[in-house]
N, C-alpha and C positions, 0 to 999 in steps of 0.2 A: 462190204461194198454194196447190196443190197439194199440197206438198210441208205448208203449214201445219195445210190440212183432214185430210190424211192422219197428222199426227201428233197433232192434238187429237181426233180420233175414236178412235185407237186409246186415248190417254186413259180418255175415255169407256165405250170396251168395258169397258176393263180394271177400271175403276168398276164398271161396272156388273155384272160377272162375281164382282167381289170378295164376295159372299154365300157363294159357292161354297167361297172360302178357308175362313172363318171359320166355317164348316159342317163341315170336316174338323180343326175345333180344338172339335168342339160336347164334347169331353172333357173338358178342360180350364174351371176358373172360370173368369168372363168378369174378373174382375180380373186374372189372372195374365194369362191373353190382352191386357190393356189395358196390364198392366207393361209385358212384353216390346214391343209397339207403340212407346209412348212411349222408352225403353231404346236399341232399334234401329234406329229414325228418329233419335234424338240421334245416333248412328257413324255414320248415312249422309248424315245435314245436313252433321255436322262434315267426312267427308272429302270431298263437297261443296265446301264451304269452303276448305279445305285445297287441293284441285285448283285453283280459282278463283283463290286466291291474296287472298281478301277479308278476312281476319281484321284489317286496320289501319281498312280501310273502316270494317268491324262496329265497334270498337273506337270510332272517329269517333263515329259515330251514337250509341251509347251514350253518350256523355259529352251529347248535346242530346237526349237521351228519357225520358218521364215511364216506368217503370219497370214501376211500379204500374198505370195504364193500357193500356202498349204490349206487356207481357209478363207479366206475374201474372195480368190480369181474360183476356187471350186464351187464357191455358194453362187457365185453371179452365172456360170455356167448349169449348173441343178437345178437353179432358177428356172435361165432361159429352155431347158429341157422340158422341166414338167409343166411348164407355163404353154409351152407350144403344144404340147401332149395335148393337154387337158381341152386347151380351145379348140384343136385340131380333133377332138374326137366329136365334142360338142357341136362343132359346125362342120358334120358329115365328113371328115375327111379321115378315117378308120383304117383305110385301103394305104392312104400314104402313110400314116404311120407304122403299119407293117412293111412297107419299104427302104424307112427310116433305120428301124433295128435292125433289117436283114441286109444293110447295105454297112452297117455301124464296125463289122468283124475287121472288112478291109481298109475302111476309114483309120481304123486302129494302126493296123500294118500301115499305110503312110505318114500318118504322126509318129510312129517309129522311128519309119527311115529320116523323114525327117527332123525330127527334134534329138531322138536319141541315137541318130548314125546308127541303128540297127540295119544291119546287112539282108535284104530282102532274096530270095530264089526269084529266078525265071517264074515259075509255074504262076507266083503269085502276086508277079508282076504283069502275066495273063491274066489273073484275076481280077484285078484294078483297072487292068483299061478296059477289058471288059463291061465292067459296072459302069465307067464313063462313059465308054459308048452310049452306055444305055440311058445313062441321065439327058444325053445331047441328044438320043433319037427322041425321044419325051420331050424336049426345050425345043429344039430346031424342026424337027418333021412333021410335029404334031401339035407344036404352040404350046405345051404344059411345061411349064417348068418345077419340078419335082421339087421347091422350095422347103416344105412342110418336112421332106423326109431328109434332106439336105442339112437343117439346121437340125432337127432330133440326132442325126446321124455325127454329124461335127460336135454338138456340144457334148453329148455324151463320151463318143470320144478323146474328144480333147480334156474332160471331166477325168474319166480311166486314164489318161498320159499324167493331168496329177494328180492322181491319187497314188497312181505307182510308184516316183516318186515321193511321196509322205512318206513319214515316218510315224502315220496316226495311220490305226486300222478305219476300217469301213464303218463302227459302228460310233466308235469315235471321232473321226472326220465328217458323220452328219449328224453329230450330236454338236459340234459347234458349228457348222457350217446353217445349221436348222435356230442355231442361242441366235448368233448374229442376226440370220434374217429376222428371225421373232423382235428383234426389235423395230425394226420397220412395221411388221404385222399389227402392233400391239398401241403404234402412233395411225394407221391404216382402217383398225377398228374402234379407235377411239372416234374417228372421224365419223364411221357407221353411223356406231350406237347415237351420236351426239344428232345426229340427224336422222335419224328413228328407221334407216334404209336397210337394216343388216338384217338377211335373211333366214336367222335365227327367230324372225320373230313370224315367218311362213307357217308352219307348221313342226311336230313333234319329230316325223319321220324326216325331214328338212336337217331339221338341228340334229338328229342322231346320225346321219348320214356326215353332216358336216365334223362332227367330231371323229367320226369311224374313217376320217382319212387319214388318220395317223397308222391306225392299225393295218389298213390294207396297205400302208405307204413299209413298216417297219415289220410285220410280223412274214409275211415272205422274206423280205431281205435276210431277215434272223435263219430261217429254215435254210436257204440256199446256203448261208454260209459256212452252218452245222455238216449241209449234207457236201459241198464241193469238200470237206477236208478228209471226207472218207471216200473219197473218187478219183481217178486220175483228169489231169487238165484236159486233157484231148477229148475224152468223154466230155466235159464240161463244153467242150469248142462247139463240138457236133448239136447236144442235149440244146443249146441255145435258142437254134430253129424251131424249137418246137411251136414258143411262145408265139415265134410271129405266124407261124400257116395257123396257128386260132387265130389271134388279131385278124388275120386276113378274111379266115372261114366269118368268123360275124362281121366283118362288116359289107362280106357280098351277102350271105344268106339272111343273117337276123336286121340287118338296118339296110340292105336292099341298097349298097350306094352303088353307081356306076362300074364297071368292068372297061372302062374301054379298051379300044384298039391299042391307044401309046399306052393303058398301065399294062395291058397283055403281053405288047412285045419287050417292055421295060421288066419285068417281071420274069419274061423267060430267060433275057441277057443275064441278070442278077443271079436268081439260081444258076446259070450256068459257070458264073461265075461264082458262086459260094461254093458248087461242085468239086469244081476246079481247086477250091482253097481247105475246104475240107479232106480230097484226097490227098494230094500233098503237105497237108498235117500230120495224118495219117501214116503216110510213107517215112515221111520225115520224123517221126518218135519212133515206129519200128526201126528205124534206122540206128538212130540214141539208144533202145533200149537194147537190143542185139547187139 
């Protein structure tokens, strides 16, 4: 167990540090940044893969999966995610993207209840109107409307309702979710190069960076997924938070952006309601496992 907490934490840092990456590419479009993403995770899913020894598995599954559900609506939401991410860190907005993943847990729980009639408690039905409070005191009292953490928060979301139903694990559902979009990519930088714009041709530290988001994109994922199987889920539920109070810690301290008044009271409603949803997780597996 140990051994599991130790590698899903580091996970996490590495999550949560990842601002920092994508701060030293703030040169670079946030498209080209999101090509190479998708491009270089497709090489490291596939040799992934390849190492595994899974590509007849893969092969299996595909012959019994809707296509169009399990990989087309997943990649157009992955998409919309790290596309938001990435501009949204670039153009100082750090702060909302930690409000995005910390607000993501109970987005979850209502794509639940609503898609898959999962039966919700009280406590965390507290939860969620809480969080809405807090989006509307942010939109209505203070003129911000928390859009940025909004869409981060639904796509991913809505990304985890289908993945859970798949019948393709996680490394395989972005091994073809990442082939598919590589083909847009590959007509995308044809475009570049053919007009001499692609920012491969900046500098060395430029292009090595541009390749190296496949690695920061796939070799955490790989760690967390090694380490959640030697840990219980509840720990996983809580260990989540980590990622975003760093998100948050740099982008008040190291990039200096704004604190205001609506993300401060929006921010204490959220934790109160992640509180709220973490205790009653909590209660509720003591409950299961006693």
């Amino acid at each position: 167990m140990k051994r599991g907490v130790i590698l899903a934490l580091s996970a996490y840092l590495f999550w949560g540090l990842l601002p920092i990456y994508w701060k030293t590419l703030d040169h670079v479009p946030s498209f080209e940044i999101l090509a190479n993403r998708i491009f270089w995770s497709f090489i490291f899913f596939t040799i992934i893969l390849l190492l595994q020894n899974k590509w007849r598995e893969l092969a299996r599954k595909l012959k019994e999966t809707n296509i169009f559900l399990y990989v087309i609506v997943p990649a157009l939401l992955i998409t919309t995610n790290w596309l938001t991410y990435i501009w949204a860190v670039n153009a100082d907005f750090i702060i909302e993207t930690s409000l995005g993943y910390l607000i993501c847990p109970l987005v979850s729980v209502l794509l639940g209840v609503i898609f898959l009639k999962e039966k919700i408690r009280a406590p965390q039905w507290l939860a969620i109107s809480i969080a809405l409070s807090a989006v509307l005191i942010m939109t209505f009292a203070y003129g911000q409307f928390p859009w940025i953490g909004l869409i981060l928060a639904f796509s991913w979301g809505a990304y985890g309702l289908f993945r859970k139903k798949s019948p393709l694990n996680s490394v395989e559902g972005l091994t073809l979710e990442t082939a598919l979009l590589s083909i847009v990519v590959i007509f995308y930088y044809a475009n570049l190069f053919n007009n001499g714009v692609t920012s491969y041709f900046i500098n060395p530290s430029t292009t090595a960076l541009l390749i190296g988001t496949g690695i920061v994109t796939g070799f955490p994922l790989m760690t967390f997924i090694v380490g959640a199987r030697l840990i219980k889920l509840s720990l996983i539920g809580v260990m989540q938070y980590f990622y975003t109070i760093i998100t948050l810690a740099i982008g008040v301290f190291i990039y200096h952006e704004p604190l205001t008044q609506s993300r401060i009271v929006g921010f204490i409603l959220i934790w109160i309601a992640v509180i709220i949803y973490i205790t009653d997780e909590f209660i509720n597996n003591r409950k299961l496992s006693g």
